[in-house]
C-alpha positions as CSV (number, residue, x, y, z in Angstrom):
1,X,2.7,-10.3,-0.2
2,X,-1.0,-10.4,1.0
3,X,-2.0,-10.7,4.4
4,X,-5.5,-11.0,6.0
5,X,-5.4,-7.3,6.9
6,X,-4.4,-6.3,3.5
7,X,-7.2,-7.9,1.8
8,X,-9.5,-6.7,4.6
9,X,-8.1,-3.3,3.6
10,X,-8.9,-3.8,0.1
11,X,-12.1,-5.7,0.5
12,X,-13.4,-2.9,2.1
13,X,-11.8,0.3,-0.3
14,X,-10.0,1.4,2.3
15,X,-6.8,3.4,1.3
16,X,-3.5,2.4,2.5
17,X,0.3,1.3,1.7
18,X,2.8,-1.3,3.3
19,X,6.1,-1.2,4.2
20,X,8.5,-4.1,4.8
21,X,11.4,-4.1,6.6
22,X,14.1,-6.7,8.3
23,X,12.8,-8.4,11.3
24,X,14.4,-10.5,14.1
25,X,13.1,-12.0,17.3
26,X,14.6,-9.8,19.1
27,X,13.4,-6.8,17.7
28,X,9.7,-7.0,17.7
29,X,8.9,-4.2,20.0
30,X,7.5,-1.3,18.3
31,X,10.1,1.3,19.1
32,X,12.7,-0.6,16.7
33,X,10.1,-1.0,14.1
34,X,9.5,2.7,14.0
35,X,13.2,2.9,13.5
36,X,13.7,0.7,11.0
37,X,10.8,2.6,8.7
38,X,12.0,6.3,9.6
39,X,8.7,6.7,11.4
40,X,8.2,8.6,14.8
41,X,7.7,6.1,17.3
42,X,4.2,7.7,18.5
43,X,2.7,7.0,14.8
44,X,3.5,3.4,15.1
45,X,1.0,1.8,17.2
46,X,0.7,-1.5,18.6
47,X,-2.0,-3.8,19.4
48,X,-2.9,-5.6,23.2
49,X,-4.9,-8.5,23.4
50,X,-6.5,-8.4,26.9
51,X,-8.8,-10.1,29.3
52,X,-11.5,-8.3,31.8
53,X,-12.9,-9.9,34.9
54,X,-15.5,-11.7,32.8
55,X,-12.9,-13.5,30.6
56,X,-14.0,-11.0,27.5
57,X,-11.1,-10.9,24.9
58,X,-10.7,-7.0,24.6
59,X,-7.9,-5.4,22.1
60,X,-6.2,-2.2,22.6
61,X,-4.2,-0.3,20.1
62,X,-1.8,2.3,21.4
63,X,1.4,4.1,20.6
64,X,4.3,2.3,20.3
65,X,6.6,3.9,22.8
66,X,3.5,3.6,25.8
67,X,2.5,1.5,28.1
68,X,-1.2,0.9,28.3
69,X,-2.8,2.4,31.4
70,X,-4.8,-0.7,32.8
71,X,-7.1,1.4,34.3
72,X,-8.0,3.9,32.1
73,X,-8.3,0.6,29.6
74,X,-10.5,-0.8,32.0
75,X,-12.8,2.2,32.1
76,X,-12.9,2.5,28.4
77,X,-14.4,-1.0,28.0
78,X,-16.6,-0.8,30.5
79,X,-14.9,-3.7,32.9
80,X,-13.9,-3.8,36.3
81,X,-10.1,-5.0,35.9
82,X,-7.9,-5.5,32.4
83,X,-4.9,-8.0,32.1
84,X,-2.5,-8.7,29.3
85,X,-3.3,-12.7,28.2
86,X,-0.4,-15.0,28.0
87,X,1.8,-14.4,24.6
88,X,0.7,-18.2,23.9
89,X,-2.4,-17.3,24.3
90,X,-2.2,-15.3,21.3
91,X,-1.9,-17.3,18.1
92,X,-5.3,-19.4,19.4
93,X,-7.2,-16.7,19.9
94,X,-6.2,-14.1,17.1
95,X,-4.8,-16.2,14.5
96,X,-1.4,-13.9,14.9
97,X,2.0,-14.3,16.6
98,X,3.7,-12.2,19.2
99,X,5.5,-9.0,17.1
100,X,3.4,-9.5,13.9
101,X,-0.6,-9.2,15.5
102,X,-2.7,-7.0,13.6
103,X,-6.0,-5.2,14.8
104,X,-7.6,-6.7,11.4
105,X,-8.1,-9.5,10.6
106,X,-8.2,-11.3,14.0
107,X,-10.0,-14.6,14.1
108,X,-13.0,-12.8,15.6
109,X,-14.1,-9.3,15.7
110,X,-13.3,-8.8,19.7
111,X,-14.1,-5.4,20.9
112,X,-11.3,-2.6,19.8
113,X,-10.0,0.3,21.2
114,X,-7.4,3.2,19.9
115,X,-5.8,5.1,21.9
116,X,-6.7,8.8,21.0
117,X,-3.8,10.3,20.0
118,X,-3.9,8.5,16.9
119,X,-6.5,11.3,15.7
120,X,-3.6,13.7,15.8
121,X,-1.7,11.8,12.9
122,X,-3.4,12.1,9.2
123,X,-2.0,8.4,9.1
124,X,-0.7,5.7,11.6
125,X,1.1,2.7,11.6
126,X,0.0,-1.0,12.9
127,X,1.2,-4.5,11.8
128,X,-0.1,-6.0,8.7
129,X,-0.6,-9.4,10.5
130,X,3.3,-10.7,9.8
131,X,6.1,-10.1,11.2
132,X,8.6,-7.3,9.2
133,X,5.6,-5.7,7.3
134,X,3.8,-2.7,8.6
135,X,0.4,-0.9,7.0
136,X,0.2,2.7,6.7
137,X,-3.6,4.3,7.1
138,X,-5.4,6.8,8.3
139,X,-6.5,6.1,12.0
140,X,-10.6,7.1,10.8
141,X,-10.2,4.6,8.3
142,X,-9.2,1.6,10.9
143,X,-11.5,2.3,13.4
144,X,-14.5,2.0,10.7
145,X,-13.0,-1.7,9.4
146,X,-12.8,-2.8,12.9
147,X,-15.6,-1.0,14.3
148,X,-13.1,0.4,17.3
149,X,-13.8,3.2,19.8
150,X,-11.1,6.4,20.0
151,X,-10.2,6.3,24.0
152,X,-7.8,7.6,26.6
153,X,-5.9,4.7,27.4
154,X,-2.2,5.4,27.7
């Protein structure tokens, strides 16, 4: 199966590989996904829509088993405050659903940021843009097809 990010991926030359696995309502949260494809839970990162003080739409991609430090998020992006949107905000304004949003392929190209520890892995893990399907890439390679920023954020 192809999903927007996929093709992105593709479109663009950009080396990578999927991996499907079984997926439940329940167990969206990154942790379990890492489990259920024998990855280390800090290679399989997740992504945070967000809204600054201006209403900007700003995304964050961290490490599955952090939290995102609002504050050092807020820094990063060059805002004065950071909050998490609504989960039904999310579908509108990405094109994705809660447990399956991918940093590709969003709707529009909002501003993007990764935490840094992603450099330390030759490849990283992030949704494919469905739920129960993951891409595998390295972390140089995303940043250039979303245009993201490496930053401190967890």
């Amino acid at each position: 199966m192809k999903t927007n990010a996929v093709r992105i991926l593709e479109a663009n030359k950009i080396s990578h590989s999927t991996l499907e696995y079984e997926s439940s309502e329940e167990e969206l949260d990154a942790v379990t996904v890492a489990q259920k494809i024998n990855a280390e839970p800090e290679q399989v990162f997740k992504t945070l829509v967000t809204r600054n003080e201006k209403s900007e739409i700003i995304v964050f991609v961290i490490p599955g088993n952090f939290e995102l430090n609002l504050k050092k998020a807020a820094r990063a992006s060059s805002s004065k405050s950071i909050e998490m949107i609504k989960v039904k905000e999310l579908q509108p304004l990405t094109g994705y659903i809660r447990g399956g949003c991918s940093p590709i392929g969003m709707k529009k190209q909002f501003p993007t940021f990764i935490d840094e520890t992603a450099q330390l892995h030759d490849n990283i893990y992030c949704s494919a843009g469905i739920r129960g399907m993951q891409l595998n890439l390295n972390p140089s390679d995303l940043t250039k097809v979303i245009d993201a920023t490496f930053a401190d954020l967890i």
